[in-house]
CHARMM-style PDB file with segment names, atoms N, HN, CA, C and O in Angstrom:
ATOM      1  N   UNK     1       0.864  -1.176   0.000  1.00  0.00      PROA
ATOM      2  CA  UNK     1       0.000   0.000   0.000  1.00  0.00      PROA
ATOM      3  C   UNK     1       0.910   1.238   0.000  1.00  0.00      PROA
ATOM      4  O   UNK     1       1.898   1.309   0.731  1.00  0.00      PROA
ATOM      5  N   UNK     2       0.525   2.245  -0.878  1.00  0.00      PROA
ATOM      6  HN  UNK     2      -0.278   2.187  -1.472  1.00  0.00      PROA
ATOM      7  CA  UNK     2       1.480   3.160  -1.127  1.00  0.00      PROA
ATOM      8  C   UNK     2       1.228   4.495   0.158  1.00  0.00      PROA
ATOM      9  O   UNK     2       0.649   4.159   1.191  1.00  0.00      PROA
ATOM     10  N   UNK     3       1.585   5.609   0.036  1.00  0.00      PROA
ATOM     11  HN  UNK     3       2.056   5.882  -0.803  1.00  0.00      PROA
ATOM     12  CA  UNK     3       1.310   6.532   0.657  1.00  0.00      PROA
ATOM     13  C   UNK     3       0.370   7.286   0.423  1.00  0.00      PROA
ATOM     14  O   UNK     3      -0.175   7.757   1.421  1.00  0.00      PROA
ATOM     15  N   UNK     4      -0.161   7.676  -0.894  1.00  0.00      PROA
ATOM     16  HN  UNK     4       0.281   7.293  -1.705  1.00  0.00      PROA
ATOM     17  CA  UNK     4      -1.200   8.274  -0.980  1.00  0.00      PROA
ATOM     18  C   UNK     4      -2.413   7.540  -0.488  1.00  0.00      PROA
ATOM     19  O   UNK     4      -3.083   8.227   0.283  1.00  0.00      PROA
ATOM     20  N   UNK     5      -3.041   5.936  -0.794  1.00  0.00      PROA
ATOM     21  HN  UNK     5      -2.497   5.379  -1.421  1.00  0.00      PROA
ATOM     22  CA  UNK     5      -3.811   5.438  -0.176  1.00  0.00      PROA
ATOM     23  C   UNK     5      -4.920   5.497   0.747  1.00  0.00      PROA
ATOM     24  O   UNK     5      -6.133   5.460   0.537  1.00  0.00      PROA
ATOM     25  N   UNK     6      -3.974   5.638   2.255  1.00  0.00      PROA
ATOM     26  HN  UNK     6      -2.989   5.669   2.425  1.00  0.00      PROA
ATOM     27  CA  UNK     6      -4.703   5.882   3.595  1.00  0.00      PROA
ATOM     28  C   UNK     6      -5.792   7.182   3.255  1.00  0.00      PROA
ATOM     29  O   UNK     6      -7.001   7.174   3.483  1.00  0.00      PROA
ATOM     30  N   UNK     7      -4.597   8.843   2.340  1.00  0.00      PROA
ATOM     31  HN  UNK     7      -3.614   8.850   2.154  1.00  0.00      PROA
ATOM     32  CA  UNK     7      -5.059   9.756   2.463  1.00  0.00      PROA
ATOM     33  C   UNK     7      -6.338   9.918   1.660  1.00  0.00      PROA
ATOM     34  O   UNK     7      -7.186  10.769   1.928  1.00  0.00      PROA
ATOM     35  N   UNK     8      -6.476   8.554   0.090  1.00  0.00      PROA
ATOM     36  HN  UNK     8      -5.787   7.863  -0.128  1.00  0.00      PROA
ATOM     37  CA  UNK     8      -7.160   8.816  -0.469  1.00  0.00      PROA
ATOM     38  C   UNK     8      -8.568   7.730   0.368  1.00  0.00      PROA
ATOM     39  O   UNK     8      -9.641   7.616  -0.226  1.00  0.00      PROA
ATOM     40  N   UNK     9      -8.457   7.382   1.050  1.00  0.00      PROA
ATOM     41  HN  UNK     9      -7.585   7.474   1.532  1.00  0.00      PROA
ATOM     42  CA  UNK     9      -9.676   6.808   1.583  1.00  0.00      PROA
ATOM     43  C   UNK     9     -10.076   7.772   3.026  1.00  0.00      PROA
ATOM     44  O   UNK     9     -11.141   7.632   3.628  1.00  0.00      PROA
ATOM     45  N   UNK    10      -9.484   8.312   3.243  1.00  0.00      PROA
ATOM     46  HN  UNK    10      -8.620   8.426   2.754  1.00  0.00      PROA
ATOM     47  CA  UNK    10      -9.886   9.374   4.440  1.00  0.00      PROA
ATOM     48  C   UNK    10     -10.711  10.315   3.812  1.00  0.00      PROA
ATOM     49  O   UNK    10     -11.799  10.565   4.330  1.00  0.00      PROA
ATOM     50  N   UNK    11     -10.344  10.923   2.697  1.00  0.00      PROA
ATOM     51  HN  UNK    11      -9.460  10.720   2.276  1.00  0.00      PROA
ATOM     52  CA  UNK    11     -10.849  11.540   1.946  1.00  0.00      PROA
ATOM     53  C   UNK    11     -12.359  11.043   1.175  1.00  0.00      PROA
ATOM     54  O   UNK    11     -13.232  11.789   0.730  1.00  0.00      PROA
ATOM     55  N   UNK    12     -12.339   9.706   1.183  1.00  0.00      PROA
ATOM     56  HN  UNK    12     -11.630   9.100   1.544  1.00  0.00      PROA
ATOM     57  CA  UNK    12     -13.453   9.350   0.628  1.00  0.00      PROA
ATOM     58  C   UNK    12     -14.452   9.186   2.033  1.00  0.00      PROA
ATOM     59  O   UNK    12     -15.480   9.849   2.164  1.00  0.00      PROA
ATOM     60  N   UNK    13     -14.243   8.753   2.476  1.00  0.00      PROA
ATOM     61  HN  UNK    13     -13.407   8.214   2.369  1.00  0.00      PROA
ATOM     62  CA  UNK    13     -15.085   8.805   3.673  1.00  0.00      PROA
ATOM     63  C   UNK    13     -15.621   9.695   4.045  1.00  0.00      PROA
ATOM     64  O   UNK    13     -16.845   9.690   4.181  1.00  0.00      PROA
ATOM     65  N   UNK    14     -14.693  10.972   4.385  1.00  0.00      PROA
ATOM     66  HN  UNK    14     -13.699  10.977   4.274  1.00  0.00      PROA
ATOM     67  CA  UNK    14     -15.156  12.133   4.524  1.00  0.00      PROA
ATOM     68  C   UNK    14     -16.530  12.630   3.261  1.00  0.00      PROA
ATOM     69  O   UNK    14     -17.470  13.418   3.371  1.00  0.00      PROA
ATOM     70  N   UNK    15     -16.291  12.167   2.662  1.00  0.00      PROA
ATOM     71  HN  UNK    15     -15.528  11.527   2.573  1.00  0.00      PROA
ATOM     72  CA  UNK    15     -17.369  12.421   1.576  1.00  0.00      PROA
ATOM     73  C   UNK    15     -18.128  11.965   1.572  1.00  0.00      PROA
ATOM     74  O   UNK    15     -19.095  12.449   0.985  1.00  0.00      PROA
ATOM     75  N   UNK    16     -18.223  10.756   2.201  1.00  0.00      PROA
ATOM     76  HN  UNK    16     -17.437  10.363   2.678  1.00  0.00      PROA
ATOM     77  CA  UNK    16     -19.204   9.546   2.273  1.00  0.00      PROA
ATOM     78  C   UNK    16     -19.662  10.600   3.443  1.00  0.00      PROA
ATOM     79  O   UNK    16     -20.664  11.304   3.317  1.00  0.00      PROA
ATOM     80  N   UNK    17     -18.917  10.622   4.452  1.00  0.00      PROA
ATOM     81  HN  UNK    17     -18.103  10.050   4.554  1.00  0.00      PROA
ATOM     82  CA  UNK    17     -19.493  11.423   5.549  1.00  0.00      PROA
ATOM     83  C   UNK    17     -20.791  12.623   5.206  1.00  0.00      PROA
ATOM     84  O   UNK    17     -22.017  12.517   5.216  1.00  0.00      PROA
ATOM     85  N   UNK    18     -20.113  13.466   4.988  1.00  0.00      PROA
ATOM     86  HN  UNK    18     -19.117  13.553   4.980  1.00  0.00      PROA
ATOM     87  CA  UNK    18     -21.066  15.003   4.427  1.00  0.00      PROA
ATOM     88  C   UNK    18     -21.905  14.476   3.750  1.00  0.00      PROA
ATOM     89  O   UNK    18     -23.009  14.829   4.164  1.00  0.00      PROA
ATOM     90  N   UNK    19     -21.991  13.737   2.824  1.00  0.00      PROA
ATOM     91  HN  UNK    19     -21.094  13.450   2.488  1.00  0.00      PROA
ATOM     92  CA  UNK    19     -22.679  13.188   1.489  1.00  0.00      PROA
ATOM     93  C   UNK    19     -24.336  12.665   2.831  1.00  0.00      PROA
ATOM     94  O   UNK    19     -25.415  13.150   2.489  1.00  0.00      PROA
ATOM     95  N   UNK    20     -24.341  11.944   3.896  1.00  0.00      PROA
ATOM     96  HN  UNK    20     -23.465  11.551   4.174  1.00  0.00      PROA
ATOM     97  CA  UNK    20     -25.014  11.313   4.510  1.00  0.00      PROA
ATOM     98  C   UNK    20     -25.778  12.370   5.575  1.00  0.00      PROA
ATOM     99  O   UNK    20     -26.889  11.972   5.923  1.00  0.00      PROA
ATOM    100  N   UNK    21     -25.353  13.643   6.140  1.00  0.00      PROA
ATOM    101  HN  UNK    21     -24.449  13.966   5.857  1.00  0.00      PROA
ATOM    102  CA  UNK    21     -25.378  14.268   7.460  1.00  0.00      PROA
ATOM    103  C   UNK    21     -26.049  15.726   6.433  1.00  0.00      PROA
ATOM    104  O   UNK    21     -26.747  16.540   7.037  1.00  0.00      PROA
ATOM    105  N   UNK    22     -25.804  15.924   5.063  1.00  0.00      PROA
ATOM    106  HN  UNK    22     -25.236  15.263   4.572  1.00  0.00      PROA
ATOM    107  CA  UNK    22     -26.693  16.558   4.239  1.00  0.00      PROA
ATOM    108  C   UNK    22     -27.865  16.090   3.553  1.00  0.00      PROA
ATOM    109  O   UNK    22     -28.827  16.804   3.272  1.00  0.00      PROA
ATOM    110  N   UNK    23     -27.757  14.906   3.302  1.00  0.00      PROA
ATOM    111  HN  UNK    23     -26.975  14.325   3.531  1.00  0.00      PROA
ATOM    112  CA  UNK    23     -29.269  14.182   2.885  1.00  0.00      PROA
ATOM    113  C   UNK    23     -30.011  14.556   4.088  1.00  0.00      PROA
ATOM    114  O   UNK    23     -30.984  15.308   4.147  1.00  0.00      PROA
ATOM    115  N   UNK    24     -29.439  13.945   5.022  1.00  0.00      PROA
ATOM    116  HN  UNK    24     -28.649  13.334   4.975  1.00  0.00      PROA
ATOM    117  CA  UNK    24     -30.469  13.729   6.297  1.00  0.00      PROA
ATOM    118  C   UNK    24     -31.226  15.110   6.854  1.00  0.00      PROA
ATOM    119  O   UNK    24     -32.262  15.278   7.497  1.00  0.00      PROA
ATOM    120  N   UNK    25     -30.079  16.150   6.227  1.00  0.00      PROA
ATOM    121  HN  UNK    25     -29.238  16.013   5.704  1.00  0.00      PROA
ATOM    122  CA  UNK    25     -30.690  17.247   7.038  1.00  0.00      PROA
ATOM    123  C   UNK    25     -31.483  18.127   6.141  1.00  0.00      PROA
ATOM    124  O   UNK    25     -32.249  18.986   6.577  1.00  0.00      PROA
ATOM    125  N   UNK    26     -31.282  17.894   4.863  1.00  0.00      PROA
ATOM    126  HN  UNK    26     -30.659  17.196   4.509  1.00  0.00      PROA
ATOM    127  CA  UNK    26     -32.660  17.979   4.119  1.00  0.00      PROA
ATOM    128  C   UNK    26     -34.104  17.604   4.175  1.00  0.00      PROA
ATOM    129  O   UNK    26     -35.174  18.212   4.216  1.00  0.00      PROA
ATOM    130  N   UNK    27     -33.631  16.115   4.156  1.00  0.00      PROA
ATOM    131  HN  UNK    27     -32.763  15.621   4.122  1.00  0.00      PROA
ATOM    132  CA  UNK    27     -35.386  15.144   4.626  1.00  0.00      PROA
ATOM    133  C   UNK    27     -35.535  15.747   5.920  1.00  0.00      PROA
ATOM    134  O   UNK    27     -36.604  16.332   6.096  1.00  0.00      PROA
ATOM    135  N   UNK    28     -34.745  15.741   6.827  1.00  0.00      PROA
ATOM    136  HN  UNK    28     -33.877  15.266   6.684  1.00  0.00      PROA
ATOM    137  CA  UNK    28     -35.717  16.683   8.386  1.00  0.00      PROA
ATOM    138  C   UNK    28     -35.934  18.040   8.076  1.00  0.00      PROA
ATOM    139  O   UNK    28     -37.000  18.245   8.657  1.00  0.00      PROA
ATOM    140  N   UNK    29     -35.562  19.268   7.449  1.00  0.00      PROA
ATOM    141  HN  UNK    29     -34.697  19.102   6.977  1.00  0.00      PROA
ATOM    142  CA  UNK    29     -36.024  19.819   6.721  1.00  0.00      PROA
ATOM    143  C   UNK    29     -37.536  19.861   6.128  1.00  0.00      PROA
ATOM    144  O   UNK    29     -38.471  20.309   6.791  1.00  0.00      PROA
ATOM    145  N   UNK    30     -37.683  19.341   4.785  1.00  0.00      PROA
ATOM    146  HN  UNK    30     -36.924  18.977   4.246  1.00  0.00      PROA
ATOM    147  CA  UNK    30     -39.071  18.576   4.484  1.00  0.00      PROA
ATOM    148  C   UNK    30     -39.614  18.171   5.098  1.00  0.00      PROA
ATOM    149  O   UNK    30     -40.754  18.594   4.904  1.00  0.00      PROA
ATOM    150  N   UNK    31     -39.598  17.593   5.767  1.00  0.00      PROA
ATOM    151  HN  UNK    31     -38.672  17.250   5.925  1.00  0.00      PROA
ATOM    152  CA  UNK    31     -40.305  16.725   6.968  1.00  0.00      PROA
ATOM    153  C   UNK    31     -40.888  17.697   7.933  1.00  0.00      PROA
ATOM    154  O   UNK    31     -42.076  17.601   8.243  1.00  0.00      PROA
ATOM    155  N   UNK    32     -39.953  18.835   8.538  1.00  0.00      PROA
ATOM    156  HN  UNK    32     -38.989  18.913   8.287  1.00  0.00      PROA
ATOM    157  CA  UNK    32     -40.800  19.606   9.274  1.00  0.00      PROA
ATOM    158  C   UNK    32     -41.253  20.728   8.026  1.00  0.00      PROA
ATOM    159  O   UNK    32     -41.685  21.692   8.659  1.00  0.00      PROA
ATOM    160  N   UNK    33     -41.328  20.964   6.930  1.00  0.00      PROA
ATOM    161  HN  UNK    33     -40.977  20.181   6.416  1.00  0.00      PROA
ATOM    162  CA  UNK    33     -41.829  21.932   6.047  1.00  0.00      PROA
ATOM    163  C   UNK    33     -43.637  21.453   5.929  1.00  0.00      PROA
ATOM    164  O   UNK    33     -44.636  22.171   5.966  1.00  0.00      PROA
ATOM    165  N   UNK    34     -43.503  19.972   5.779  1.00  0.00      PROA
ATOM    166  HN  UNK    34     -42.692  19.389   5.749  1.00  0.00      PROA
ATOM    167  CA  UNK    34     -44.504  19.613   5.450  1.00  0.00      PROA
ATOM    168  C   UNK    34     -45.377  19.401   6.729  1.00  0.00      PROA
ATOM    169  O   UNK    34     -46.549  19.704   6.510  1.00  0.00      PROA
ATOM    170  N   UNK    35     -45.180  19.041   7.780  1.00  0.00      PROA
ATOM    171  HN  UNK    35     -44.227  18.794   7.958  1.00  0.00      PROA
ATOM    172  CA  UNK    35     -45.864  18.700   9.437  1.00  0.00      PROA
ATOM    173  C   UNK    35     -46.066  20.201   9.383  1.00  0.00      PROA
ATOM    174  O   UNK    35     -47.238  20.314   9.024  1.00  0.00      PROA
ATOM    175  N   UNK    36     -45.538  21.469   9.551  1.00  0.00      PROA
ATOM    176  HN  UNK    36     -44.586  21.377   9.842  1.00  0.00      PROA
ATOM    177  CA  UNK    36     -45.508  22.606   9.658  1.00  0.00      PROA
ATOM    178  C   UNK    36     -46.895  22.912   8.710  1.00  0.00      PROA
ATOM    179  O   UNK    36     -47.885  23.284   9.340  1.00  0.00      PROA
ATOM    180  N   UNK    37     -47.023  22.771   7.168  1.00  0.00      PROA
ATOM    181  HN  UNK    37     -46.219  22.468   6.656  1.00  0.00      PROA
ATOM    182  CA  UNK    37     -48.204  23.053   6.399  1.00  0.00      PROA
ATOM    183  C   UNK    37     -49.484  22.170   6.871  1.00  0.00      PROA
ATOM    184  O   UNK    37     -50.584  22.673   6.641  1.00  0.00      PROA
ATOM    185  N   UNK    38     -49.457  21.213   7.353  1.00  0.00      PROA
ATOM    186  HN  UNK    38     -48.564  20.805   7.540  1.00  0.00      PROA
ATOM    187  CA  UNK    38     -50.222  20.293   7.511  1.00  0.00      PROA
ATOM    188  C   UNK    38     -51.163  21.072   8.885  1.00  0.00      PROA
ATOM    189  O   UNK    38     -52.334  21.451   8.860  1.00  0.00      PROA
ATOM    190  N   UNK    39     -50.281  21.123   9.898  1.00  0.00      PROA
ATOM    191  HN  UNK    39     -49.330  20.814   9.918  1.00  0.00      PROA
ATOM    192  CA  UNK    39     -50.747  22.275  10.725  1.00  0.00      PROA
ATOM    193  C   UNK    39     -51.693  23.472  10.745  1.00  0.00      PROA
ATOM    194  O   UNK    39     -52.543  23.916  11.516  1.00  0.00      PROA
ATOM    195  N   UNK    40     -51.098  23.849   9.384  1.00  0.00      PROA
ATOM    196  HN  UNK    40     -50.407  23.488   8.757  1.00  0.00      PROA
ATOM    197  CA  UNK    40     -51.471  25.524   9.755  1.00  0.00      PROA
ATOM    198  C   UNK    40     -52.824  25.538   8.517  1.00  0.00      PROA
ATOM    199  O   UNK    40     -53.615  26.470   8.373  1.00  0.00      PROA
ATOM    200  N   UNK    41     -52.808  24.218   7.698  1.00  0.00      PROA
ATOM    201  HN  UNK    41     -52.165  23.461   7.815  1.00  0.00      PROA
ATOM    202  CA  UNK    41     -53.965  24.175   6.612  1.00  0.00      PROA
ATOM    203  C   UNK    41     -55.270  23.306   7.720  1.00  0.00      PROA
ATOM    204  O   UNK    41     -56.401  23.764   7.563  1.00  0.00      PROA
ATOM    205  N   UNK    42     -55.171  22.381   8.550  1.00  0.00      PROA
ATOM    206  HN  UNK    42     -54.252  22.009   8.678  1.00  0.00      PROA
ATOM    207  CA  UNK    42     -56.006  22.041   9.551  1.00  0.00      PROA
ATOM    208  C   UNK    42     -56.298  23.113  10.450  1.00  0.00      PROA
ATOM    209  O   UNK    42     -57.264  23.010  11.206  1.00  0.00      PROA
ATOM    210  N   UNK    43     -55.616  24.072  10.453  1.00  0.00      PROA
ATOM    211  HN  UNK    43     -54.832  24.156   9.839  1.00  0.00      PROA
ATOM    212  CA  UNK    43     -56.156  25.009  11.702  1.00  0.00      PROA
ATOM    213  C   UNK    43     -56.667  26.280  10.900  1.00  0.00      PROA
ATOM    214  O   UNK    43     -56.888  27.320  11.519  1.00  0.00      PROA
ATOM    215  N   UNK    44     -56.808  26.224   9.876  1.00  0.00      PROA
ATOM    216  HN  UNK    44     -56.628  25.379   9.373  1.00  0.00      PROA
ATOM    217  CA  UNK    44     -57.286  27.627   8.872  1.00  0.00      PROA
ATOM    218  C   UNK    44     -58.533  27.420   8.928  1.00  0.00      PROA
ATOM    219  O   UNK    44     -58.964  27.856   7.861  1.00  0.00      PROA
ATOM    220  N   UNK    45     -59.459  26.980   9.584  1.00  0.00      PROA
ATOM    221  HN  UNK    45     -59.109  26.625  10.451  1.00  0.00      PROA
ATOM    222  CA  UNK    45     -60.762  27.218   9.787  1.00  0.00      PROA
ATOM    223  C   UNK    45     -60.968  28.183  11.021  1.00  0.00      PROA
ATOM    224  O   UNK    45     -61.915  28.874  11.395  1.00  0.00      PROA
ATOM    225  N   UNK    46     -59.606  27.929  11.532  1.00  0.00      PROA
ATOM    226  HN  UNK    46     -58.836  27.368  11.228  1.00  0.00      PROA
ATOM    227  CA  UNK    46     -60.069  29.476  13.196  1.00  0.00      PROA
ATOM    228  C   UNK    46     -59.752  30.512  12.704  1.00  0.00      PROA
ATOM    229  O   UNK    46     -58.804  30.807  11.976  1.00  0.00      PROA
ATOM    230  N   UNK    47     -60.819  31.260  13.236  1.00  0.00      PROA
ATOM    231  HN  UNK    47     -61.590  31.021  13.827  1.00  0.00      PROA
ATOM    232  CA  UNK    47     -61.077  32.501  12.151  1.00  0.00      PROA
ATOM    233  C   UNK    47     -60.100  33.393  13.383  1.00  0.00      PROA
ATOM    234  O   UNK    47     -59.931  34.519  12.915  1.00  0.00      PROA
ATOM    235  N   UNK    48     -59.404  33.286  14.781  1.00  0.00      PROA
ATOM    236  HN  UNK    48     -59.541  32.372  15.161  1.00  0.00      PROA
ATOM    237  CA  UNK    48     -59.183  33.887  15.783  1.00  0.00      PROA
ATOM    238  C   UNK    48     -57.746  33.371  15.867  1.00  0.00      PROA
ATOM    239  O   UNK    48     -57.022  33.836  16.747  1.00  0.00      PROA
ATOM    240  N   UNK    49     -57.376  32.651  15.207  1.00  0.00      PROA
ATOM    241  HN  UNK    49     -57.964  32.274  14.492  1.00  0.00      PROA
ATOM    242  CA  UNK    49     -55.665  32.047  15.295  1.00  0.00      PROA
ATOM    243  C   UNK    49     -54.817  32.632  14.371  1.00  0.00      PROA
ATOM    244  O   UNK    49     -54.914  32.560  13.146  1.00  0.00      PROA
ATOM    245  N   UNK    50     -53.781  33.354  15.178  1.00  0.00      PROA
ATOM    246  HN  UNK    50     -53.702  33.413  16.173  1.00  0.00      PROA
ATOM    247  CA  UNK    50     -52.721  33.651  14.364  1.00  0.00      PROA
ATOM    248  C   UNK    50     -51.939  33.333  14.841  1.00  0.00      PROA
ATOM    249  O   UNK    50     -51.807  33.743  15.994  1.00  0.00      PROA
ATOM    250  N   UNK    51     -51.043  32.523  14.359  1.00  0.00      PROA
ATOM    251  HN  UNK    51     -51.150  32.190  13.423  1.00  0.00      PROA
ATOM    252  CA  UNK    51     -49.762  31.810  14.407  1.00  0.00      PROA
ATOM    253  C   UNK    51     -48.281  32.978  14.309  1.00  0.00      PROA
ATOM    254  O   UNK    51     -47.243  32.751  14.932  1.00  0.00      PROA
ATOM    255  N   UNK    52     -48.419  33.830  13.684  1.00  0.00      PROA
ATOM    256  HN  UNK    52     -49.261  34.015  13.178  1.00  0.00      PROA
ATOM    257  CA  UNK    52     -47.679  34.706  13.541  1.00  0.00      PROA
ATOM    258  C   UNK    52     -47.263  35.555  15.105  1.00  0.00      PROA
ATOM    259  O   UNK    52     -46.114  35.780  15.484  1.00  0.00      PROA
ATOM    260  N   UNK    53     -48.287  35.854  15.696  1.00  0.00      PROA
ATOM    261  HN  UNK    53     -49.221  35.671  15.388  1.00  0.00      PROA
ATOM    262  CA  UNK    53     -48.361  36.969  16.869  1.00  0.00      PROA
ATOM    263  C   UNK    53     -48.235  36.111  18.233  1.00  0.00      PROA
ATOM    264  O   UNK    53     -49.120  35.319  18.557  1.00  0.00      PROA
ATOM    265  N   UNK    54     -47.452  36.253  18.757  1.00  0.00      PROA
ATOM    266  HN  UNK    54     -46.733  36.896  18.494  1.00  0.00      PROA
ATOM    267  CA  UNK    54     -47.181  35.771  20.432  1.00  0.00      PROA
ATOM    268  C   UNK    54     -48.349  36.394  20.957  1.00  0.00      PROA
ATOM    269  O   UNK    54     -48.625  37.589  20.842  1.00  0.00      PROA
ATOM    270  N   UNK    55     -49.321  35.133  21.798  1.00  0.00      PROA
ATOM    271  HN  UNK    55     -49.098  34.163  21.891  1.00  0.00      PROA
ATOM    272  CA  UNK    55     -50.205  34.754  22.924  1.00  0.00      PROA
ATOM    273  C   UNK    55     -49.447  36.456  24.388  1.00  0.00      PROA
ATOM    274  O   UNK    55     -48.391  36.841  24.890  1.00  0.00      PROA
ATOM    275  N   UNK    56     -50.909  36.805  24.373  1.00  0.00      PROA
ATOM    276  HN  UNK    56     -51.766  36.492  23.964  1.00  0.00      PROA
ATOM    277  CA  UNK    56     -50.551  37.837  25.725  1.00  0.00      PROA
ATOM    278  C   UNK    56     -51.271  37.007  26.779  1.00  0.00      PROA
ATOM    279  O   UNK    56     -52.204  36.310  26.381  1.00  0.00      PROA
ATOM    280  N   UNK    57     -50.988  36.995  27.947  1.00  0.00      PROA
ATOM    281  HN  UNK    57     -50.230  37.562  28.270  1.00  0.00      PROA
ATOM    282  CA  UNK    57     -51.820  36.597  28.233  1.00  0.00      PROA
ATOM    283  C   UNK    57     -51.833  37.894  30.305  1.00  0.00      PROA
ATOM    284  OT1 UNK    57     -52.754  37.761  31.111  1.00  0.00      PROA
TER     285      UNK     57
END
């Protein structure tokens, strides 16, 4: 095994790495984009809810 080797599989990994920890944080992403719409289209019948404005209480 030569010297470049080790460096060229560290390197791949690392890619493998990012490549896995950016998918993922896309789909959780989407995932709350869509739970988030799902929300706010079930609750669009209260004519008194705004999601936007902090509760006084």
């Amino acid at each position: 095994m030569d010297r470049q080797t080790p460096l060229l599989v560290a390197l791949g990994m690392l890619i493998a790495a990012s490549l896995v920890v950016s998918v993922s944080g896309w789909v959780l992403f989407a995932r709350d984009r869509a739970l988030h719409r799902a929300a706010v289209h079930s609750t669009a019948g209260d004519a008194d809810v705004h999601h936007e404005a902090a509760e006084e209480e």
